[in-house]
C-alpha positions as CSV (number, residue, x, y, z in Angstrom):
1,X,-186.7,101.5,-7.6
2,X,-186.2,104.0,-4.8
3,X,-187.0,102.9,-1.2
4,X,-186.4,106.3,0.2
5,X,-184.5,109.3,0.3
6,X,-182.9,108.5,4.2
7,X,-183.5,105.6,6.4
8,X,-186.3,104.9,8.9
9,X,-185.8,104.1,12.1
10,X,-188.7,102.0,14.2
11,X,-188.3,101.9,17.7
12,X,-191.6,101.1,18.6
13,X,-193.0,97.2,20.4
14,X,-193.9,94.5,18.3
15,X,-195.9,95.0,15.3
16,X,-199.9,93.6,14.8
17,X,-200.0,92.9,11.2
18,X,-198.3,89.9,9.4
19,X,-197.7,89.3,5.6
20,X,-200.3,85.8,5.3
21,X,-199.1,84.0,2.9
22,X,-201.3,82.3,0.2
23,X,-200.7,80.2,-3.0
24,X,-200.5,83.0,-4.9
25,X,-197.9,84.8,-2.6
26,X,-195.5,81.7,-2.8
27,X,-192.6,84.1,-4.4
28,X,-192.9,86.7,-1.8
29,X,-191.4,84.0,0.2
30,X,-188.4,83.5,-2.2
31,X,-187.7,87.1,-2.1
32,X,-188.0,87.5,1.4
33,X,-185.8,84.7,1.9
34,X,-182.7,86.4,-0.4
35,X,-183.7,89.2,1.8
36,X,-182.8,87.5,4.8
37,X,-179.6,86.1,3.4
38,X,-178.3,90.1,2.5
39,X,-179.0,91.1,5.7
40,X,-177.8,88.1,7.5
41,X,-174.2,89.0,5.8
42,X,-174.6,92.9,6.1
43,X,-175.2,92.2,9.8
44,X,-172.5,89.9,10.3
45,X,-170.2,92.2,8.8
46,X,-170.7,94.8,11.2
47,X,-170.3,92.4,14.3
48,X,-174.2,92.7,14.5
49,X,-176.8,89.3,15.2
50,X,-179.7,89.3,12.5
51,X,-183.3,88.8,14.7
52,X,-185.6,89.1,12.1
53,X,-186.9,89.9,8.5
54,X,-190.5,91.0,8.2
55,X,-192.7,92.4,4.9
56,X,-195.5,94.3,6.5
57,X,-198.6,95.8,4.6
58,X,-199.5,96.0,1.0
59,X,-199.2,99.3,-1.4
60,X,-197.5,102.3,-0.8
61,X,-198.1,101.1,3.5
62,X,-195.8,98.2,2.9
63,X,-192.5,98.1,5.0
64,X,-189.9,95.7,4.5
65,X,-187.9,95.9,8.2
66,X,-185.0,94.2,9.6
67,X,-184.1,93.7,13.0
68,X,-180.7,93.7,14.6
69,X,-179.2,93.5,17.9
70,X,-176.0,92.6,19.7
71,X,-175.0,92.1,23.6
72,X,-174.3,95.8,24.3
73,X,-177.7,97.1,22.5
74,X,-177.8,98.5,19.1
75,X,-177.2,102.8,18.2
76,X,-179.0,104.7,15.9
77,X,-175.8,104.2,13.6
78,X,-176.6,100.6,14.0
79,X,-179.6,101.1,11.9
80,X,-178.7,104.0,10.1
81,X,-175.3,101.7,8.6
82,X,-177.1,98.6,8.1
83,X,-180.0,100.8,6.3
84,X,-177.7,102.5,4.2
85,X,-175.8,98.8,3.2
86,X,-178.9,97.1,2.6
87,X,-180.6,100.4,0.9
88,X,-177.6,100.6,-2.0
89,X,-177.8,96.3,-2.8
90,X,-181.6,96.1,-2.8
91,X,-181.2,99.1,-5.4
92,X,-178.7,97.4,-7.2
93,X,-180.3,93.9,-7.0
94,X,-184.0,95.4,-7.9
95,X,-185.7,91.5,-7.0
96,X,-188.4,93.1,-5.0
97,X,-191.1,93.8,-7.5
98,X,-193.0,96.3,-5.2
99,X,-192.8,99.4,-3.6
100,X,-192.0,99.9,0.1
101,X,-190.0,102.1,2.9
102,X,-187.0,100.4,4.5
103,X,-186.8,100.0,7.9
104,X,-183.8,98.8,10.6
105,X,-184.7,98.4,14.0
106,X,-184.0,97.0,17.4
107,X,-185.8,94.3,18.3
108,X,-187.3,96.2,21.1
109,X,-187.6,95.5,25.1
110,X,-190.4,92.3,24.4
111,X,-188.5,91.2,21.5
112,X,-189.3,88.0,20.0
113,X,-187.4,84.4,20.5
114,X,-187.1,82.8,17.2
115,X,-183.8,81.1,17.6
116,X,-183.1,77.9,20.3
117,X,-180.2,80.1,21.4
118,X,-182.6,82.7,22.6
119,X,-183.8,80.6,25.0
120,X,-180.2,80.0,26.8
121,X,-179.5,83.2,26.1
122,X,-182.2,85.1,28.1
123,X,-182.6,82.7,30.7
124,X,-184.0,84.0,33.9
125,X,-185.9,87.0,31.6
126,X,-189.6,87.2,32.2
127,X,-191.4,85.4,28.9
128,X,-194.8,84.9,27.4
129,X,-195.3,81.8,25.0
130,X,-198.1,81.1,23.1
131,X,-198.2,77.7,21.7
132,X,-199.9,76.6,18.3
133,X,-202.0,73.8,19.8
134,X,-203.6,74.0,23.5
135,X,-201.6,72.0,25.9
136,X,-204.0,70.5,29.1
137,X,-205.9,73.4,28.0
138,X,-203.4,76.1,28.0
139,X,-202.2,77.9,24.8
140,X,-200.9,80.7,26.5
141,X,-197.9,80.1,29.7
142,X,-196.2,83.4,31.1
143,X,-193.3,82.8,33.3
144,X,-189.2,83.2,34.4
145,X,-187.4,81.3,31.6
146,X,-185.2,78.6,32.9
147,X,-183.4,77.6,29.3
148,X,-183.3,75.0,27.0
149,X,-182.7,71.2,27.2
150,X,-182.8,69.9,24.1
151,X,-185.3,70.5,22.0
152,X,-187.6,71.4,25.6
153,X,-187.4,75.2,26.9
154,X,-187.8,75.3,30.9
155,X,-190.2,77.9,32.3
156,X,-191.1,78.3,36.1
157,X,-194.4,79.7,35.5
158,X,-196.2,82.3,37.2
159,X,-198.1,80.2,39.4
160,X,-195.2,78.2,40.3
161,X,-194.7,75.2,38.0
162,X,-192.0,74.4,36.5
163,X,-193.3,73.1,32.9
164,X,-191.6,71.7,29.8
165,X,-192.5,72.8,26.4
166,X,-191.7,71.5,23.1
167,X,-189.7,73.5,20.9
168,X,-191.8,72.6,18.3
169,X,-195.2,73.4,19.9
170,X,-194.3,77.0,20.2
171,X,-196.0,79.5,17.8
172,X,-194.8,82.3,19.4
173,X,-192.7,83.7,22.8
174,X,-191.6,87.1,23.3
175,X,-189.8,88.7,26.4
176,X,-191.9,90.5,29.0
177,X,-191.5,93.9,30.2
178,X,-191.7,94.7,33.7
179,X,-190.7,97.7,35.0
180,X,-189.8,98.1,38.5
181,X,-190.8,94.8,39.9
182,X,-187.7,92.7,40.5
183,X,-187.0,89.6,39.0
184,X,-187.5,86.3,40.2
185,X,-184.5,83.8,41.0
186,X,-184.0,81.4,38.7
187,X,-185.5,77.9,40.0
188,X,-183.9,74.7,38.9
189,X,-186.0,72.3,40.3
């Protein structure tokens, strides 16, 4: 199976679409999940931190891309190395039944928190989180992110409260991009 001649490189925010899974798509999951495990260790091995995995689209439009990152921000030969490593073992492994282009990426400026160590890690970022159930009749909380305590992530919100949300309860929480506005101190309260 050929996934492209060179790599791809995706630069762009957050992508719309998502892969829904249905009963029928249960081994997309078990591919995507080996997936994640090469390019946990191709990451690694290059000193890189593995964000995220994604299958995207259906058909000839489908896109299997992998996010990377580490402290000092990723290069182009970031993503052009891991591309190439991951390229030549998904040839050699052949697992993914279907045809698709190959992309490595940086997470980008609004990147996603997926991992608890996210949330220490870009305390006192600007955040947006969307949680999966309405809380006092808020789903969606924007705010300075104060950490995590526990399993509870701290944000001083934009109106001023300092609220505590359940790991669990979040669906989704991505940084915010301002640009030129400066940022708010932290507030420990």
């Amino acid at each position: 199976m050929a996934v492209g001649g060179s790599p791809l490189f995706y630069c762009g925010g957050q992508p719309k679409l998502r892969w829904r899974q249905t009963a029928g798509e249960i081994l997309h999951m078990d591919w995507l999940e080996r997936v994640r495990d090469i390019a946990e260790r191709v990451a690694t091995s290059e000193g890189l931190e593995l964000v995220d995995v994604e299958f995207l689209g259906r058909g000839p439009a489908a896109v299997l891309r992998i996010y990377i990152d580490k402290p000092q921000g990723i290069t182009i030969a970031d993503c052009e190395n891991v591309s190439r490593q991951m390229s030549a073992i998904l040839d050699v492994e052949d697992f993914i039944s279907r045809s698709y282009t190959l992309e490595v990426s940086s997470p980008g400026l609004d990147r996603k928190l997926l991992k608890p160590t996210d949330y220490q890690r870009f305390a006192g970022k600007l955040v947006k989180i969307v949680l999966k159930v309405p809380r006092q009749g808020l789903r969606r909380y924007r705010g300075w992110l104060l950490g995590l305590e526990g399993d509870m992530v701290r944000l001083d919100t934009d109106n001023g409260e300092v609220v505590q949300i359940n790991l669990g309860d979040i669906e989704k929480a991505n940084l915010v991009v301002e640009f030129g506005k400066p940022a708010k101190p932290n507030k420990r309260s």
